[in-house]
C-alpha positions in Angstrom: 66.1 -6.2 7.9 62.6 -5.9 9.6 59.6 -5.8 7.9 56.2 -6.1 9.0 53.2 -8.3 8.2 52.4 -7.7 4.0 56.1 -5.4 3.6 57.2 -5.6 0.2 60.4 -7.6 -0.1 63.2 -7.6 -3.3 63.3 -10.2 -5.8 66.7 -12.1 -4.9 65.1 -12.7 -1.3 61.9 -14.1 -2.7 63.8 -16.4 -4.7 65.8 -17.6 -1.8 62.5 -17.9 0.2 61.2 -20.0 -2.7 64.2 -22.1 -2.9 64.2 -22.4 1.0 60.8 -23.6 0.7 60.8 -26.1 -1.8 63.3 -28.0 0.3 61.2 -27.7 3.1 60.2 -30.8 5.1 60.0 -32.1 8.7 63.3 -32.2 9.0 64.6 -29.2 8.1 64.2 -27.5 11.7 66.2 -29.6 14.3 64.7 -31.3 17.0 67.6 -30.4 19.3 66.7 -26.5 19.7 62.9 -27.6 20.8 62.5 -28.3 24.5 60.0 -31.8 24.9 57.5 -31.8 27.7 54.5 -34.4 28.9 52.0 -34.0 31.0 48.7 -35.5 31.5 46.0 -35.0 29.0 42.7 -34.3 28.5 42.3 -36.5 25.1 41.1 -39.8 24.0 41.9 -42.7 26.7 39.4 -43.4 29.4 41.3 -43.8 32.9 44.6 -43.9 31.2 44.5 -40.1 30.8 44.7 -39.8 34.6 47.7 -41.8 35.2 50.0 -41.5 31.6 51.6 -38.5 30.9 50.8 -38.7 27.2 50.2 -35.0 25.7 53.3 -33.6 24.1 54.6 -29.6 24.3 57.2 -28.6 22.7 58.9 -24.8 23.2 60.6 -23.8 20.6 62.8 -20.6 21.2 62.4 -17.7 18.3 66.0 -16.6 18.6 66.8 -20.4 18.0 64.5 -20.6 15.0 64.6 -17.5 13.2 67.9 -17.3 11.9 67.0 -21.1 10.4 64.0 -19.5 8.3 64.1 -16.4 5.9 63.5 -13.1 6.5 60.5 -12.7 4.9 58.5 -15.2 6.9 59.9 -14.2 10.1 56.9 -11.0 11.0 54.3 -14.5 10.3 55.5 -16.7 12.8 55.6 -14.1 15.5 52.0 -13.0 14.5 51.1 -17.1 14.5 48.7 -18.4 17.2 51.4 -20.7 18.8 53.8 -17.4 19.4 53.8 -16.7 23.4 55.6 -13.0 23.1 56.3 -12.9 27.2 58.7 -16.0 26.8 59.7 -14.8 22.9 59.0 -19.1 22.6 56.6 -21.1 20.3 54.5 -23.4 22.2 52.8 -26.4 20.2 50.9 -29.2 22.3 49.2 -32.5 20.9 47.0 -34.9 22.7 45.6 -36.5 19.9 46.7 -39.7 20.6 47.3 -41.9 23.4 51.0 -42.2 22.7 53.5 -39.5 23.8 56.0 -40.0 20.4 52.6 -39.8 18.2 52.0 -36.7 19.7 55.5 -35.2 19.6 56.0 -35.7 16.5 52.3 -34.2 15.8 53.9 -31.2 17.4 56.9 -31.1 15.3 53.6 -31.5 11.7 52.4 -28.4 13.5 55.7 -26.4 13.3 56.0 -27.7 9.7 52.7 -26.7 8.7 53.1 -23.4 10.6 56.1 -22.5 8.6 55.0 -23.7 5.5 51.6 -21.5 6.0 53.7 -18.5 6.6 55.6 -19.4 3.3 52.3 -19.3 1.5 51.2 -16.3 2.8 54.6 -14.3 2.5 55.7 -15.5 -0.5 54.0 -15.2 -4.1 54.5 -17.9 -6.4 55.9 -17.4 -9.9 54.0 -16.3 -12.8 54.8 -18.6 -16.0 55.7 -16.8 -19.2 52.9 -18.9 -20.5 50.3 -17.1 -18.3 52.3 -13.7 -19.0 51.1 -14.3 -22.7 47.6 -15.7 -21.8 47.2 -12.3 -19.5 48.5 -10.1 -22.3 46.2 -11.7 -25.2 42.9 -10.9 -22.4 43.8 -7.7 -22.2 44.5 -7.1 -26.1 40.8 -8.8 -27.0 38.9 -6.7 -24.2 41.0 -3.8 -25.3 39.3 -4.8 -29.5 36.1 -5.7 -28.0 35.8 -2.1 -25.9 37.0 0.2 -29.3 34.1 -2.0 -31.2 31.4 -1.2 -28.7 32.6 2.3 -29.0 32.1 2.9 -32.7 29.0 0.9 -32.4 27.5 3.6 -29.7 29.1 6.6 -31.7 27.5 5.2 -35.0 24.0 4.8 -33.2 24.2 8.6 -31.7 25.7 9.6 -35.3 22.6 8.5 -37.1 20.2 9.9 -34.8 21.7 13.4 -34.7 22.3 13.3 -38.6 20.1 15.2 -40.9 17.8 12.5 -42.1 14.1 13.3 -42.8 11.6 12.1 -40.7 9.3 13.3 -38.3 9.8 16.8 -37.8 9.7 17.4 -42.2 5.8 16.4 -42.7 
C-alpha cells in the first residue's frame, strides 16, 4: 500500500517499523545489491587526487532496497536528496578521505543514516504510560486552575453589579 509523504499509517505497521528499526545497523542492507564505483576526486590529497581514483559512488537500486525497508518509510527515501528518479537508483559519493574503502564505507554511514532519518521522520515514538498520566494530571490542574479564575471574575462582576450603597445613594 502507497502512501505519501506525512499519510497516516495503522498501528501493527508502526510497530513493525519500530521493531525494524531498533535492529537497524550498517549491516542490515547488503552490500551485494549496491553497485561500487571510483573515480578521481576532488578532496583532500594534493597531486594524489589527479592520479588515484579514490572517491567512492555507490548506486543502490530502489526496487532492490525497498522491499528490505517498511512501507512506511518507503515515500522518504524517494523524496531523499540522494534519490535520482530518471534511473529509479540512490546515488551516495564520499571523497572525504584519501582511501577508496574509507570512503565506501562512508557511503554505506550515508545510506544508514538516510534510512534511519526517514525512520525518525515517519515513525512516532511511543508515548509511556508514565507520561500518559503526567499529560492527564496537566490537564486536570489547568482544567482547576481555569474554573478558579472563573468564579474569581464572576465574584468581582457580582459585587460590582450588587445593590451595595455607595456613590449614587448620597
Amino acid at each position: 500500500m502507497k502512501r505519501g509523504v506525512g499519510g497516516d499509517a495503522d498501528e501493527e505497521e508502526l510497530d513493525a517499523a519500530r521493531k525494524w528499526l531498533a535492529n537497524l545497523d550498517p549491516e542490515t542492507i547488503p552490500r551485494t545489491i549496491c553497485d561500487v564505483s571510483f573515480s578521481r576526486s576532488s578532496g583532500p590529497g594534493g597531486q594524489n587526487v589527479n592520479k588515484v581514483s579514490s572517491k567512492a559512488t555507490i548506486r543502490v537500486p530502489t526496487p532492490a532496497l525497498l522491499p528490505r525497508l517498511p512501507g512506511i518509510l518507503h515515500p522518504y527515501i524517494l523524496a531523499s536528496r540522494y534519490h535520482a528518479p530518471k534511473s529509479s537508483e540512490l546515488v551516495i559519493q564520499a571523497d572525504d578521505s584519501r582511501k577508496q574503502n574509507d570512503n565506501v564505507n562512508a557511503c554505506f554511514r550515508r545510506l544508514h543514516d538516510l534510512i534511519a532519518e526517514a525512520g525518525r521522520k515517519a515513525v512516532p515514538g511511543e508515548t509511556s504510560k508514565e507520561q500518559v498520566l503526567r499529560v492527564e494530571q496537566l490537564q486536570k490542574a489547568e482544567a482547576v486552575g481555569r474554573r478558579k479564575m472563573k468564579e474569581f471574575q464572576s465574584k468581582k462582576k457580582g459585587a460590582r453589579r450588587g445593590g451595595g450603597g455607595g456613590r449614587g445613594d448620597e
